[in-house]
Short mmCIF file of the C-alpha atoms (twelve columns), coordinates in Angstrom:
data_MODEL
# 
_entry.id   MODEL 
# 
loop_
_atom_site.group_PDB 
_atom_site.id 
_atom_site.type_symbol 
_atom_site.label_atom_id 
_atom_site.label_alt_id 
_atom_site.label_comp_id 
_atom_site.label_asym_id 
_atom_site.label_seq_id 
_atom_site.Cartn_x 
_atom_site.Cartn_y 
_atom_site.Cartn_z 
_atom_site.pdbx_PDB_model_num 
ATOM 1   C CA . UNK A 1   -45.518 61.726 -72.095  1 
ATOM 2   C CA . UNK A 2   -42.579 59.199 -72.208  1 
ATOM 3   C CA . UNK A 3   -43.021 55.666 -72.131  1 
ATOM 4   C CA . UNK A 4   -41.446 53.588 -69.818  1 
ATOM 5   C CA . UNK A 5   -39.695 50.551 -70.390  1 
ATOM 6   C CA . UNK A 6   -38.944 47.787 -67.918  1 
ATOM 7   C CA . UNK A 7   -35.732 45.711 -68.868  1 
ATOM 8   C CA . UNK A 8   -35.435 42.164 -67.505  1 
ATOM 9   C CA . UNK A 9   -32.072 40.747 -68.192  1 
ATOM 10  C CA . UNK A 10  -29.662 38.430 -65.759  1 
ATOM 11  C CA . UNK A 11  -26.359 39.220 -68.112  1 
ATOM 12  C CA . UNK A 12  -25.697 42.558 -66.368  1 
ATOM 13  C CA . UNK A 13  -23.222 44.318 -69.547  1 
ATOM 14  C CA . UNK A 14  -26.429 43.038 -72.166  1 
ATOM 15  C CA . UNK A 15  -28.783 44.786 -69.987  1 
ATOM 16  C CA . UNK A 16  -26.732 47.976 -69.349  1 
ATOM 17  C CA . UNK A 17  -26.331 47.879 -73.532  1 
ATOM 18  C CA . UNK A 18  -30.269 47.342 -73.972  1 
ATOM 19  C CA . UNK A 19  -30.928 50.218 -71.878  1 
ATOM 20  C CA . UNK A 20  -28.747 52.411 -73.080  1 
ATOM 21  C CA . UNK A 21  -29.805 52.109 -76.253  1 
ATOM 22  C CA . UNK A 22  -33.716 52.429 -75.016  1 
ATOM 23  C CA . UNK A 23  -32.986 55.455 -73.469  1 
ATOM 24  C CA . UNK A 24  -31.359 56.816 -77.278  1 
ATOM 25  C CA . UNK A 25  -34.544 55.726 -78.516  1 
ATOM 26  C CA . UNK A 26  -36.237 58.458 -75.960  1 
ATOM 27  C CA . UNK A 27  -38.052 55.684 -73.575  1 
ATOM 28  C CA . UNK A 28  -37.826 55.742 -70.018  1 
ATOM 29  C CA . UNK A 29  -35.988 52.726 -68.405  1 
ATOM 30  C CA . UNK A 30  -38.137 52.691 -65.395  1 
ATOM 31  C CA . UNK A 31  -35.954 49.490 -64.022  1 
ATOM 32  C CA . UNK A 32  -33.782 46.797 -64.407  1 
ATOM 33  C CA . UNK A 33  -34.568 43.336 -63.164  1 
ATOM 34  C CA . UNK A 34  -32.100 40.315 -63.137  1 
ATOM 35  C CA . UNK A 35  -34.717 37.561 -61.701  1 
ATOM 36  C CA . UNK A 36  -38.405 36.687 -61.757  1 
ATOM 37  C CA . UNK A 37  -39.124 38.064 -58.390  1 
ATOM 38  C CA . UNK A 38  -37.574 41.125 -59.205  1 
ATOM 39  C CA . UNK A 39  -39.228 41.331 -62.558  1 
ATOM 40  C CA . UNK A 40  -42.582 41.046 -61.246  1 
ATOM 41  C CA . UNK A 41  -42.317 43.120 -57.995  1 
ATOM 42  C CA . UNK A 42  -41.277 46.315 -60.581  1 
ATOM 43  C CA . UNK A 43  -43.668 45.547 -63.173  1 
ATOM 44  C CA . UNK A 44  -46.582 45.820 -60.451  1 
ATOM 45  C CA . UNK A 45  -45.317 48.510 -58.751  1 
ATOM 46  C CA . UNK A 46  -43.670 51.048 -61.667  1 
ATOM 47  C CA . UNK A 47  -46.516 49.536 -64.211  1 
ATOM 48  C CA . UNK A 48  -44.491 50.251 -67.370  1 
ATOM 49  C CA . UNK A 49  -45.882 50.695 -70.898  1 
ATOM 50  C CA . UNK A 50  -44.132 47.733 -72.140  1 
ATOM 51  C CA . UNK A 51  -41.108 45.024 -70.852  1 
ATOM 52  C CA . UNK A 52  -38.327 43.661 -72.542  1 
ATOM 53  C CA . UNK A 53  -37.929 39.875 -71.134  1 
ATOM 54  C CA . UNK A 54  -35.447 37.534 -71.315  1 
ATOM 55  C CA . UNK A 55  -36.889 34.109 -71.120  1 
ATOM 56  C CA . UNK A 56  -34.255 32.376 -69.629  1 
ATOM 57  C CA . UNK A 57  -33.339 33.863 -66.122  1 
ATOM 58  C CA . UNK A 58  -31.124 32.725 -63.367  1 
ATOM 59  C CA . UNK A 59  -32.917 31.374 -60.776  1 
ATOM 60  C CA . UNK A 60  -35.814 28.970 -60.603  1 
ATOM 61  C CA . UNK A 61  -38.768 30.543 -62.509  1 
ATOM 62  C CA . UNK A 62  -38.000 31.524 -65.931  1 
ATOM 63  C CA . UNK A 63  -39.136 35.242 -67.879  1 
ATOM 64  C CA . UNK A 64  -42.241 33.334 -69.590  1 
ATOM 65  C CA . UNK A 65  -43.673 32.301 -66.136  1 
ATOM 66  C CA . UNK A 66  -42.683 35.857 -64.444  1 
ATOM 67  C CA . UNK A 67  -44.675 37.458 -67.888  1 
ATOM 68  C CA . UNK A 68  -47.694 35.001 -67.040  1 
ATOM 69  C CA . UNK A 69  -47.570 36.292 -63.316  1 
ATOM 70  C CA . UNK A 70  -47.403 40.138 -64.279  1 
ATOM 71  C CA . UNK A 71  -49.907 39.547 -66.749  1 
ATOM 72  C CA . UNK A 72  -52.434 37.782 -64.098  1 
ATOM 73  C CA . UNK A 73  -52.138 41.531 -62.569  1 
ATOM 74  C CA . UNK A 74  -51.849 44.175 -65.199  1 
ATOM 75  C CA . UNK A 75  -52.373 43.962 -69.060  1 
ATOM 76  C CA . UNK A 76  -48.531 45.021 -69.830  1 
ATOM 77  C CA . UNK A 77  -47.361 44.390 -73.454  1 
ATOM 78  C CA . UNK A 78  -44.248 41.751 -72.984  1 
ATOM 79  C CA . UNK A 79  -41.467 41.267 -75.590  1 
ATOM 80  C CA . UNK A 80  -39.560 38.171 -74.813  1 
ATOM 81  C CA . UNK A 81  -36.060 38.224 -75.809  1 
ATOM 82  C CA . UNK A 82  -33.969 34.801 -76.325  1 
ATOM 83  C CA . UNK A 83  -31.064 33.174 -78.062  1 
ATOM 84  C CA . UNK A 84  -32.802 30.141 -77.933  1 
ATOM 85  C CA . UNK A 85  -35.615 29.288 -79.969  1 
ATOM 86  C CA . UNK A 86  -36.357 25.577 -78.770  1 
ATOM 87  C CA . UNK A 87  -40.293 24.558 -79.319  1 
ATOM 88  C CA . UNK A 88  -41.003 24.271 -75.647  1 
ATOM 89  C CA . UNK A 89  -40.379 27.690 -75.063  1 
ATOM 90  C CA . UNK A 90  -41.750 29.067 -78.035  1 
ATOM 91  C CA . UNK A 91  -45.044 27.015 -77.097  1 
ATOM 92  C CA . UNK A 92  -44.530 28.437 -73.916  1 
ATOM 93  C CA . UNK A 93  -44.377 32.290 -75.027  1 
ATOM 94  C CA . UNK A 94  -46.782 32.135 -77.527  1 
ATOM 95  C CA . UNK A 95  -49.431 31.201 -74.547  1 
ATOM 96  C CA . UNK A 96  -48.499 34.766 -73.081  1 
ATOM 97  C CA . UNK A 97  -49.211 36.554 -76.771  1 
ATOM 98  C CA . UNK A 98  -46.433 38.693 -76.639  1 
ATOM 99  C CA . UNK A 99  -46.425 41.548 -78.330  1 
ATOM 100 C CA . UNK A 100 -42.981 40.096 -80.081  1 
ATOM 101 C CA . UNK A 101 -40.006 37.078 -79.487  1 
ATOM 102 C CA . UNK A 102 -37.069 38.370 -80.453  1 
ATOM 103 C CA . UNK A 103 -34.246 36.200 -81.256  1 
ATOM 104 C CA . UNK A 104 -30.321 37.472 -80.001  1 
ATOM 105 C CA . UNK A 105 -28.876 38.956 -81.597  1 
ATOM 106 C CA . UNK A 106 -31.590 40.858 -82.638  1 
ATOM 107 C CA . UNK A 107 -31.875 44.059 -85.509  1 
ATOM 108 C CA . UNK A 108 -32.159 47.307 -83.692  1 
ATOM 109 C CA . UNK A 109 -34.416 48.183 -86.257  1 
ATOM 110 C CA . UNK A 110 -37.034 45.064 -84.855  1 
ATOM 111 C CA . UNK A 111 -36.392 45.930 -81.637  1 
ATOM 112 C CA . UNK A 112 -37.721 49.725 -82.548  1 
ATOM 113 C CA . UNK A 113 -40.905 48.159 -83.863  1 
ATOM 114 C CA . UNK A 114 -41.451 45.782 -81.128  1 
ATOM 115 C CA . UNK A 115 -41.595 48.518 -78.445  1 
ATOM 116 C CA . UNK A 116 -44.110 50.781 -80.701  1 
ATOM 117 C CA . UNK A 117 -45.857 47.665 -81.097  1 
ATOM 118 C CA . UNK A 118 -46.252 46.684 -77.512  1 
ATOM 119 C CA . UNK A 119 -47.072 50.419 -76.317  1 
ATOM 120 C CA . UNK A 120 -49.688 50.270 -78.709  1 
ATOM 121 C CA . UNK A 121 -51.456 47.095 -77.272  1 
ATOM 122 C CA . UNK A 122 -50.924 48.486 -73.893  1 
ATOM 123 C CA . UNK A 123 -52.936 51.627 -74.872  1 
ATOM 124 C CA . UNK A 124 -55.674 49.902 -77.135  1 
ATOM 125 C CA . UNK A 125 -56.025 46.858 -74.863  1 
ATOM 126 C CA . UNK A 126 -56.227 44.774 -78.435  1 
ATOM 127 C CA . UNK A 127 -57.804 47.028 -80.313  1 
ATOM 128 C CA . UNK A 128 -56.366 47.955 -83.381  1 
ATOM 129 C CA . UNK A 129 -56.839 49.706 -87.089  1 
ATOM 130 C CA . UNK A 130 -56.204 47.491 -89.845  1 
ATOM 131 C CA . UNK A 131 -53.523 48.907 -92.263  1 
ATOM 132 C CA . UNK A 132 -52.850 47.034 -95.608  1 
ATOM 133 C CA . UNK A 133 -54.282 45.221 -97.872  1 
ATOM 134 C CA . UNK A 134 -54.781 41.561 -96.596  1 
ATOM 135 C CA . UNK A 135 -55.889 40.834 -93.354  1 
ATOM 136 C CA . UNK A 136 -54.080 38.429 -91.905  1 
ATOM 137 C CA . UNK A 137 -55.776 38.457 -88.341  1 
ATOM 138 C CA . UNK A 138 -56.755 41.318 -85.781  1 
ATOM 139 C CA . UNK A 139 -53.045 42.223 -85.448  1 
ATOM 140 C CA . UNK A 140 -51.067 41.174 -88.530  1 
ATOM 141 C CA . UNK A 141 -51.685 42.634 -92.016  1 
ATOM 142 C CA . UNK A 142 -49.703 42.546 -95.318  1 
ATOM 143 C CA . UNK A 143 -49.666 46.109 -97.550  1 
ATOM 144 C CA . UNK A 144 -48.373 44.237 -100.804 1 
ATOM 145 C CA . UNK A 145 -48.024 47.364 -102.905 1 
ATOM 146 C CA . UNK A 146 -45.512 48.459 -100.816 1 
ATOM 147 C CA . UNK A 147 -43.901 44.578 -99.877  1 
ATOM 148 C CA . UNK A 148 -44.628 45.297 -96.173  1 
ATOM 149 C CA . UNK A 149 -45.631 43.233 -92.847  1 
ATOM 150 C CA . UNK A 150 -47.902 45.506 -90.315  1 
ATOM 151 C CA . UNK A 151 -48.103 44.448 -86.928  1 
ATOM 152 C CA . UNK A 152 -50.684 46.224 -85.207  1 
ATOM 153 C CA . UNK A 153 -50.530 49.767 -87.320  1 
ATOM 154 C CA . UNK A 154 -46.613 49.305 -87.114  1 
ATOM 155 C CA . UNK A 155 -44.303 47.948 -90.133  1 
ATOM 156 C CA . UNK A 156 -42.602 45.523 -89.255  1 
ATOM 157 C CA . UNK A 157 -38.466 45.042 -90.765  1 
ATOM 158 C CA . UNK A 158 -37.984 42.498 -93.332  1 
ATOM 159 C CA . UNK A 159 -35.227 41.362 -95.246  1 
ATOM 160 C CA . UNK A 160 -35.585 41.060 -98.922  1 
ATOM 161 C CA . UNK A 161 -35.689 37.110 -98.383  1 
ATOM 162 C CA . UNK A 162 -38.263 37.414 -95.876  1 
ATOM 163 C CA . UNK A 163 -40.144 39.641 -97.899  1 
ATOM 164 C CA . UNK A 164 -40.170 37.450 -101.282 1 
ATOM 165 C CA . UNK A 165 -40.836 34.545 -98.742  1 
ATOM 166 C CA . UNK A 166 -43.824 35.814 -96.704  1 
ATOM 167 C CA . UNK A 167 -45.458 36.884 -100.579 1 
ATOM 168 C CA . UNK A 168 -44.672 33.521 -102.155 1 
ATOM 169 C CA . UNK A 169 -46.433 31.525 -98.825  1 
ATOM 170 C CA . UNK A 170 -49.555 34.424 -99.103  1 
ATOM 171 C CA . UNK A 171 -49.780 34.134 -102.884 1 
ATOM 172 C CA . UNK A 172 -50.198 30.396 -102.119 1 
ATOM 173 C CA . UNK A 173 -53.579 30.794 -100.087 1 
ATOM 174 C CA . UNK A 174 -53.379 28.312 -97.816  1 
ATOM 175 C CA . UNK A 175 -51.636 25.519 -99.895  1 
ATOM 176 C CA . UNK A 176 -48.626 23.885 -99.517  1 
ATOM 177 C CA . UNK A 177 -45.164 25.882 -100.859 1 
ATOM 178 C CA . UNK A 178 -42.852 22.871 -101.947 1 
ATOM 179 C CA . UNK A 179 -39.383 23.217 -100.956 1 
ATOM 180 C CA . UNK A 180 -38.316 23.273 -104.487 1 
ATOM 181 C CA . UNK A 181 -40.211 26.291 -105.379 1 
ATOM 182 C CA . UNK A 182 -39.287 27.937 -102.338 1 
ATOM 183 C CA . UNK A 183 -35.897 27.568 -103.051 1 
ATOM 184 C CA . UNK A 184 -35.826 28.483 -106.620 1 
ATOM 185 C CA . UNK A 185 -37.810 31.489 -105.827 1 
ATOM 186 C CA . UNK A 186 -35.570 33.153 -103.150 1 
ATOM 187 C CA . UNK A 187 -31.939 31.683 -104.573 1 
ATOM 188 C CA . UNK A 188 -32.760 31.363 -107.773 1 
ATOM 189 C CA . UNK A 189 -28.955 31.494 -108.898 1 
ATOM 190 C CA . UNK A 190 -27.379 29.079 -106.412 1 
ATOM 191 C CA . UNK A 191 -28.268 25.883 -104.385 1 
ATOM 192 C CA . UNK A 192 -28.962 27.079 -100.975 1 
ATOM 193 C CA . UNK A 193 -28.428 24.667 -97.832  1 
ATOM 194 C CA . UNK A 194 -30.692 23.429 -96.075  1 
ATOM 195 C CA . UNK A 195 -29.623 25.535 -92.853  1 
ATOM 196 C CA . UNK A 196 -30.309 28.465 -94.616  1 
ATOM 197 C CA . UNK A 197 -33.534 27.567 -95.685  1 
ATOM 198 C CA . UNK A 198 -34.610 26.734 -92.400  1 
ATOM 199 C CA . UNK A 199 -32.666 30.085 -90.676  1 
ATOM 200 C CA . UNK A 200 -35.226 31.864 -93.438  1 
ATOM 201 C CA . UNK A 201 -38.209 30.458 -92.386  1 
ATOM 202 C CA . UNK A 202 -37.221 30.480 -88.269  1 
ATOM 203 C CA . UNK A 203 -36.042 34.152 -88.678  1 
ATOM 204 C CA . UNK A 204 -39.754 35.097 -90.641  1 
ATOM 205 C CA . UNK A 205 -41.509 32.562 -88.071  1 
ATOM 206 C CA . UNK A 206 -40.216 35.121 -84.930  1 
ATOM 207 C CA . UNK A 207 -41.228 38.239 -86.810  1 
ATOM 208 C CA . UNK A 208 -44.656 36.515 -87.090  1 
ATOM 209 C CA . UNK A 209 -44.620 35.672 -83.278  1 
ATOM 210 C CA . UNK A 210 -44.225 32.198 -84.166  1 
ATOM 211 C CA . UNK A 211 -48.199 31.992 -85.613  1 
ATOM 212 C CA . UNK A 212 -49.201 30.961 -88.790  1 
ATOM 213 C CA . UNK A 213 -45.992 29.546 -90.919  1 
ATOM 214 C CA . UNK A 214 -46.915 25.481 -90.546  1 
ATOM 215 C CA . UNK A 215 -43.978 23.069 -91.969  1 
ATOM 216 C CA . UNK A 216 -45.716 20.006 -94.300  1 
ATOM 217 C CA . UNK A 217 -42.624 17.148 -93.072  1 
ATOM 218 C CA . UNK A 218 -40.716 16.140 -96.269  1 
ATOM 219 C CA . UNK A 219 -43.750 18.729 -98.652  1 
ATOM 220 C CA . UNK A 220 -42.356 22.245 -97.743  1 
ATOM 221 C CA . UNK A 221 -44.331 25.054 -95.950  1 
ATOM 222 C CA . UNK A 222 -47.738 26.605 -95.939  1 
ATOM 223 C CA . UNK A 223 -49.626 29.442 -94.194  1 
ATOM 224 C CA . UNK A 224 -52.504 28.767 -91.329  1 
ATOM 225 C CA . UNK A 225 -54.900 32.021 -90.970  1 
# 
């Protein structure tokens, strides 16, 4: 049966490009919604497998309070989809436990895993197999013969950098990564800068749903699981 996707998006050409490319991946687009009201009256009603929501929305109410509304109703897997990335709203989401935050512009290729990922909590309500080797908790797992993140029984995309990163932070067990090692590690033939250190960790903090990476001020990083 083909899963059906609800799109809520106020930019209407970003929309029309998200659900085009939806409907390549062989999903459904069951609607498109521009505003909160409209977002929530289709979600009830058409009671997709999964939504793609834009957290900021024209209008009064925003996409994290229409998510918290639909998901007072129905148990609907949500993946919020932003270019901003402020802590508020990332507090915010993380309330909801979306199935992913996606930051614009997004990797097709994490936007493929998201939806399998959020179809799959809609069917298992939460419950999930673990795949790979280290349990992270019941929905994220690490596989590190093969170098991969799992996300509820789904791999999730990683650039090499993310990947040495999120296997220098588990290798730690719990303690504090210093910045120095972290950035000898990863660039270990050039200084980085200190916005692409911090574009590293932001861009493995979203595939993580924002959980777990904790920043030690003026130490460097450490996991929390």
């Amino acid at each position: 049966m083909t899963k059906r996707i609800l799109i809520v998006e106020d930019e209407s050409i970003v929309a029309l490009e998200i659900a085009s490319y939806v409907k390549s991946l062989g999903y459904e687009v069951v609607a498109t919604a521009s505003n909160a009201n409209d977002a929530v009256n289709y979600a009830l009603e058409k009671e997709p497998d999964a939504i793609l929501m834009d957290v900021r929305l024209k209008g009064e109410e925003d996409g994290i309070s229409a998510a918290k509304r639909i998901m007072d109703e129905k148990k609907i897997s949500v993946i919020y989809i932003t270019a901003f990335s402020d802590d508020e709203s990332i507090e915010r989401a993380i309330e909801t436990n979306p199935a992913a935050y996606l930051t614009k512009p997004f990797n097709r290729k994490e936007l493929v895993a998201a939806l399998k990922i959020a179809i799959k909590r809609s069917e298992l309500h939460g419950v999930y197999t673990l795949v790979g080797g280290l349990k992270i908790n019941d929905e994220f797992s690490f596989d590190f013969e093969e170098g991969q993140l799992i996300c509820c029984g789904e791999y999730i995309h990683l650039t090499k950098k993310e990947q040495e990163l999120i296997i220098l932070l588990l290798e730690a067990k719990k303690r504090i990564v210093d910045i120095y090692t972290i950035e000898n590690r990863i660039w270990p033939e050039k200084v980085p800068n200190e916005n692409t250190r911090r574009g590293l960790i932001l861009r493995l903090r979203s595939k993580l749903k924002h959980q777990f990476i904790e920043t030690i001020s003026g130490q460097g990083y450490r996991l929390t699981y």
